[in-house]
C-alpha positions as CSV (number, residue, x, y, z in Angstrom):
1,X,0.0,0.0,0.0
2,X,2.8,2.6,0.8
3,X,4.6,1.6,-2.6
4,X,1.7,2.3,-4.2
5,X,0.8,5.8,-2.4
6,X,4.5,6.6,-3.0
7,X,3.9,6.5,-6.8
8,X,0.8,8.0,-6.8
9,X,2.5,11.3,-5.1
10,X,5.0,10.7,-8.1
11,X,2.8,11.1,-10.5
12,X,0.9,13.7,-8.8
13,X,3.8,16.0,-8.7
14,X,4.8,15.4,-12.5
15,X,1.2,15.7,-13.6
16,X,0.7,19.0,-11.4
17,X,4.3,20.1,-13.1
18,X,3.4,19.6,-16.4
19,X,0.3,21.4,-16.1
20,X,1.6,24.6,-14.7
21,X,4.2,24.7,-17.4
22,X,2.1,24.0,-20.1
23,X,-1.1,25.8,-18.7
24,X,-2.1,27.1,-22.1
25,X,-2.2,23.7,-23.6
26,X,-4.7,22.6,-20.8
27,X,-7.0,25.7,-21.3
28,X,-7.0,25.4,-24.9
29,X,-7.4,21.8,-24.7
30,X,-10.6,22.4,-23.1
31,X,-12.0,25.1,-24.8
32,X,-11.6,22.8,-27.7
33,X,-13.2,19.8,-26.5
34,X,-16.0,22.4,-25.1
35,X,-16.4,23.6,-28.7
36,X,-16.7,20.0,-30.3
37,X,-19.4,18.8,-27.3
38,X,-21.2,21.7,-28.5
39,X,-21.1,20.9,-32.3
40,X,-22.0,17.1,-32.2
41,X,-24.7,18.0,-30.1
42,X,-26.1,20.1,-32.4
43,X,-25.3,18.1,-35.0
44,X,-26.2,14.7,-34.1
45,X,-29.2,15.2,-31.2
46,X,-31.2,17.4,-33.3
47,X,-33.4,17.1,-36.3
48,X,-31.4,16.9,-39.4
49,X,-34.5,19.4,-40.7
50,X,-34.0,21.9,-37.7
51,X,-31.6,24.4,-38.6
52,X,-32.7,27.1,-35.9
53,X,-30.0,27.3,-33.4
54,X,-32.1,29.1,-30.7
55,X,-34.7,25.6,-31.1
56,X,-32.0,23.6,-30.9
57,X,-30.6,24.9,-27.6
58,X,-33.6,24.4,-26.1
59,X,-33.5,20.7,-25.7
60,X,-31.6,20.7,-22.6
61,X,-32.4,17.3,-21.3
62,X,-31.2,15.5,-24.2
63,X,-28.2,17.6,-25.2
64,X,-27.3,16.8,-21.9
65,X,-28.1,13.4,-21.4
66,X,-25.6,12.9,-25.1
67,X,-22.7,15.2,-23.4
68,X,-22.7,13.1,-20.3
69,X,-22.9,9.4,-22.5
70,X,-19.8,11.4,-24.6
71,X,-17.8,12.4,-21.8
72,X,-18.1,8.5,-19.7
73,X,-17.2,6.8,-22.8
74,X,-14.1,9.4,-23.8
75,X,-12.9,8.4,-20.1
76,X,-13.4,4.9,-20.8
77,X,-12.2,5.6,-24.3
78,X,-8.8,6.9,-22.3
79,X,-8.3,4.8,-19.6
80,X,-8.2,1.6,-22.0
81,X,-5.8,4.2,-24.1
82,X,-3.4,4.3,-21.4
83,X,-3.2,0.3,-21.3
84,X,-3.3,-0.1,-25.2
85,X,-1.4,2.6,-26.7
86,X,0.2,3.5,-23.7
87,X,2.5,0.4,-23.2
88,X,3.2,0.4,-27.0
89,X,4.8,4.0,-26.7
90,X,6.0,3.1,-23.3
91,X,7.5,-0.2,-24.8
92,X,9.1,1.4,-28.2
93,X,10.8,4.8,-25.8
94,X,11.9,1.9,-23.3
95,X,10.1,3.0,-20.8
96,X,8.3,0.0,-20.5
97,X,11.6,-2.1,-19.7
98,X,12.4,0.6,-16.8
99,X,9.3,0.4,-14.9
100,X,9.8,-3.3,-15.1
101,X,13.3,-2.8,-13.0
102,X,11.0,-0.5,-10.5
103,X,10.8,-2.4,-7.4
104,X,6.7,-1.3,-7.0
105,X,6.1,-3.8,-10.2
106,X,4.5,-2.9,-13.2
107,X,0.7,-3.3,-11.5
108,X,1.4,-0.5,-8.8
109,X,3.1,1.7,-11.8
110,X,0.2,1.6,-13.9
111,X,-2.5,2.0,-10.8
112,X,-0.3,4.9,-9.7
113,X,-0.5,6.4,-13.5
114,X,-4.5,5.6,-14.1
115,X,-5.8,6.9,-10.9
116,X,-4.3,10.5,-11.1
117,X,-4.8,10.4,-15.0
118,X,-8.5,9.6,-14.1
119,X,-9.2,11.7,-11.4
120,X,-7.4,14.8,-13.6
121,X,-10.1,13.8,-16.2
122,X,-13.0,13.4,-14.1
123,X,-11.7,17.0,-13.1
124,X,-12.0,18.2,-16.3
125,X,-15.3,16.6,-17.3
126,X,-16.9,17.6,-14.5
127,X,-16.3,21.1,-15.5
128,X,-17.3,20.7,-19.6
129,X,-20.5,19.1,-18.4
130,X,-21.4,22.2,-16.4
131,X,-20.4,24.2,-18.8
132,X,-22.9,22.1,-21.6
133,X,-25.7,22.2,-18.8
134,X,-25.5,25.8,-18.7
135,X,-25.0,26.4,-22.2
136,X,-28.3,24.3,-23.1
137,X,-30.3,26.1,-20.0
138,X,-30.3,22.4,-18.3
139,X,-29.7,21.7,-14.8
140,X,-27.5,19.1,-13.1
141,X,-28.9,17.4,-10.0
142,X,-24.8,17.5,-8.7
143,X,-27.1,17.8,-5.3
144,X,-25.9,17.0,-1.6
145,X,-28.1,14.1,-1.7
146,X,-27.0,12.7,-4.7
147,X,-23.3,13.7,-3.7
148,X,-22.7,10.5,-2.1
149,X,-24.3,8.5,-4.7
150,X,-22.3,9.7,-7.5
151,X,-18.6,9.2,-5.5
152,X,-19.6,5.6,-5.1
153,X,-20.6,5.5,-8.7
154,X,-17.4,7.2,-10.3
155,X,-15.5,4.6,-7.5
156,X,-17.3,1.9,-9.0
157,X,-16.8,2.9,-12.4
158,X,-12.9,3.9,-12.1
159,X,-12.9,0.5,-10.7
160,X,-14.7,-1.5,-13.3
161,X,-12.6,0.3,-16.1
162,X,-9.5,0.1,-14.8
163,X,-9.8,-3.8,-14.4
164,X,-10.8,-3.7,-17.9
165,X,-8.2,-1.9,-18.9
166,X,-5.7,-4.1,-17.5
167,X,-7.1,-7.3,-19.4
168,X,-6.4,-5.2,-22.7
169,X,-2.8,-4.3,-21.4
170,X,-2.2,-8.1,-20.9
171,X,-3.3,-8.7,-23.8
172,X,-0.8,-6.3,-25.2
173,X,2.1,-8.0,-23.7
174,X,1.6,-11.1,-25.3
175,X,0.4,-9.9,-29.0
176,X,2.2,-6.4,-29.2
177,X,0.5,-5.0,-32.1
178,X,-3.1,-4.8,-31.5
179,X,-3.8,-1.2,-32.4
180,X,-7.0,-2.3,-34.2
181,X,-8.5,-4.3,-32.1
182,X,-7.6,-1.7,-28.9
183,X,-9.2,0.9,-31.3
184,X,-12.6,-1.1,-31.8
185,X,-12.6,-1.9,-28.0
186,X,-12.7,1.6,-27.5
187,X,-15.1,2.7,-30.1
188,X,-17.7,-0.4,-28.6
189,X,-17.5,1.6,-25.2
190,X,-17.7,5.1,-26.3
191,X,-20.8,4.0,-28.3
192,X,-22.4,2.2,-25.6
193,X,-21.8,4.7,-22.8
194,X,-24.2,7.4,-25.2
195,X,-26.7,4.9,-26.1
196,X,-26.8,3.2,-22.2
197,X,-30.4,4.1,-20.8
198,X,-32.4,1.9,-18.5
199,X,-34.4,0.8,-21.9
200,X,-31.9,-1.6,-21.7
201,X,-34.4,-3.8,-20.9
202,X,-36.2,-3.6,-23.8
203,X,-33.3,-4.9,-26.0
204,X,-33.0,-8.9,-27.1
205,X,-31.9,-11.1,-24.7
206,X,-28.4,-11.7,-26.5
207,X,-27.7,-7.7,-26.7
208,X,-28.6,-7.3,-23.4
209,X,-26.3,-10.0,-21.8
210,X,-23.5,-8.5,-24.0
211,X,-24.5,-5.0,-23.0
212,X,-24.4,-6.1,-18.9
213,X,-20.6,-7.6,-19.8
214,X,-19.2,-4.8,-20.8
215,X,-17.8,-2.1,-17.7
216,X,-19.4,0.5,-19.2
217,X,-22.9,0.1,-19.9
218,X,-24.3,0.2,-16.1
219,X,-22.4,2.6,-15.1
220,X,-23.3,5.1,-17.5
221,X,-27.2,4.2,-16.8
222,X,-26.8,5.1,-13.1
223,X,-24.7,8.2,-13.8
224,X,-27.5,9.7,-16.1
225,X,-30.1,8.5,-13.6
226,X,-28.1,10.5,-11.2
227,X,-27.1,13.3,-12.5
228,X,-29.9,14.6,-15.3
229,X,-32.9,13.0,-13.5
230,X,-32.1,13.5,-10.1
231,X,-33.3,9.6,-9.0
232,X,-36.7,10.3,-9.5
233,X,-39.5,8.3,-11.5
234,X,-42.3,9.8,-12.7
235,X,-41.6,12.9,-10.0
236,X,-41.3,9.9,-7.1
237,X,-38.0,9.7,-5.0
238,X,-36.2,5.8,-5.7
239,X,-32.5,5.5,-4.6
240,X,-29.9,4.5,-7.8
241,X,-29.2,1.8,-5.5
242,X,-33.1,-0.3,-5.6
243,X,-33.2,1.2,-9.4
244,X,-35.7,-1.3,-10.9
245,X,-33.0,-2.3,-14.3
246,X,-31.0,-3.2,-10.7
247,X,-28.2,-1.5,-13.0
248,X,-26.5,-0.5,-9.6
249,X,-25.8,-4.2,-8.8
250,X,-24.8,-5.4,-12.4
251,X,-22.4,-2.3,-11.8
252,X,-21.1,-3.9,-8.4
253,X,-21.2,-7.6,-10.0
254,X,-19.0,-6.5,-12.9
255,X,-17.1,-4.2,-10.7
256,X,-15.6,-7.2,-8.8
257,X,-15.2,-9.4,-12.1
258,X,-13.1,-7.2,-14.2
259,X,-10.8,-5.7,-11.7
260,X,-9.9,-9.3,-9.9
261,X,-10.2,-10.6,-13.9
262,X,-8.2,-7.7,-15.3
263,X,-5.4,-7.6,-13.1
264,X,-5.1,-11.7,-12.3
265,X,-5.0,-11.0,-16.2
266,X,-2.3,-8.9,-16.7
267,X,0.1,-10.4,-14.0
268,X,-0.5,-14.1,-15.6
269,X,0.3,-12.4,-19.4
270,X,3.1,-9.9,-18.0
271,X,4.8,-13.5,-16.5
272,X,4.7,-15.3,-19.6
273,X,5.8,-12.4,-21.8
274,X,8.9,-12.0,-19.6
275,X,9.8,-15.7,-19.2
276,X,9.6,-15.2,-23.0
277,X,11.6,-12.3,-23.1
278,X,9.6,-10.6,-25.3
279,X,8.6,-7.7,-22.8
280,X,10.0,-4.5,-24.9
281,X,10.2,-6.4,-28.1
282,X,7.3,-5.0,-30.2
């Protein structure tokens, strides 16, 4: 535990570094991705025939509803990043072959590096999905009720997509180039954490097991239930935690699978690939 506290202040201090040198590269960054939120909204969430801008704005609920499913799958689409692409660059700058000498292990390293990456990002969504609610006139019910609930759903989610993530990273370590499958991966959560909604059940019976599998689904179904309708049915009061799709509890039950999966995973591949030596060789 101190090992891996010790390399999260590591990386804390780097990150923090970074971003006071480069500070104009973080604003920019997200006035740009504030700027593209706001066109694919308007381009994809409203009526091909609707060309009135004013009209368009004023369909807060599902402008909001597509920012939040865009900005949950572009932090699952980046957390898997940093296991897929991440070792690759890590691996080809030798990088990867230092950690590897680090006496926390490459597990701890890459915890260390997704948990402040992660919460930096949940930092910065946080603040673009304001910024969309205000824009489209919408309100966020980022309540003190529904404070605790959402910390134990980003937990929860952080969680489930970080074991994830490690599964693709061992992967990576024994097949090297898989660029195109990591890419598809990412794609199939980024396009399930917009179209996630507790009509779920309402899909066939194959989609929706496939649907439940995946980290990403649930937890983007309780985030919206959250966050845009305050945990209220038909103007009624019902905790995200007895939601009737019981999406909370898939959430929990995959939560456990994927990270003891993920990382069992990645230590089992990460063995092989160095009795192999075949670590850095990509």
């Amino acid at each position: 535990m101190m090992s891996f506290l010790l390399v999260v202040k590591a990386e804390l201090v780097r990150t923090w570094i970074v971003m006071r040198r480069y500070w104009f590269r973080t604003v920019t960054g997200m006035a740009i991705s504030y700027g593209m939120l706001i066109m694919f909204i308007i381009g994809f969430v409203n009526r091909p025939e609707s060309v009135d801008v004013p009209a368009n704005f004023a369909d807060a609920g599902k402008a909001t509803n597509w920012a939040l499913g865009f900005i949950i799958g572009m932090f699952a689409f980046g957390v898997v990043g940093m296991f897929s692409q991440g070792l690759q660059t890590m691996a080809q700058s030798g990088q990867l072959e230092q950690l590897c000498m680090s006496p926390h292990g490459l597990v701890t390293n890459f915890m260390a590096r997704t948990v402040v990456g992660s919460i930096s990002n949940i930092l910065s969504s946080a603040v673009l999905l304001w910024l969309i609610s205000r824009t489209f006139h919408d309100t966020l019910h980022a309540t003190d009720e529904n404070f605790l609930p959402m910390l134990i759903l980003l937990t929860l989610t952080f969680a489930n997509v970080l074991g994830f993530g490690f599964m693709v990273g061992g992967l990576v370590l024994v097949f090297k180039q898989t660029g195109q499958i990591a890419i598809m991966i990412r794609l199939a959560l980024f396009a399930l954490a917009i179209a996630a909604t507790d009509k779920i059940a309402e899909w066939n019976v194959v989609a929706r097991i496939v649907a439940h599998i995946m980290p990403i689904t649930d937890a983007a179904i309780c985030l919206k239930y959250v966050l845009i309708q305050g945990q209220k049915i038909d103007g009624r009061f019902c905790s995200v935690f007895w939601h009737p799709s019981g999406a909370f509890w898939f959430l929990l039950g995959n939560c456990l699978f994927w990270t003891l999966f993920g990382i069992l995973c990645f230590r089992v591949m990460e063995n092989w690939s160095r009795s192999k030596g075949t670590l850095g060789a990509y």
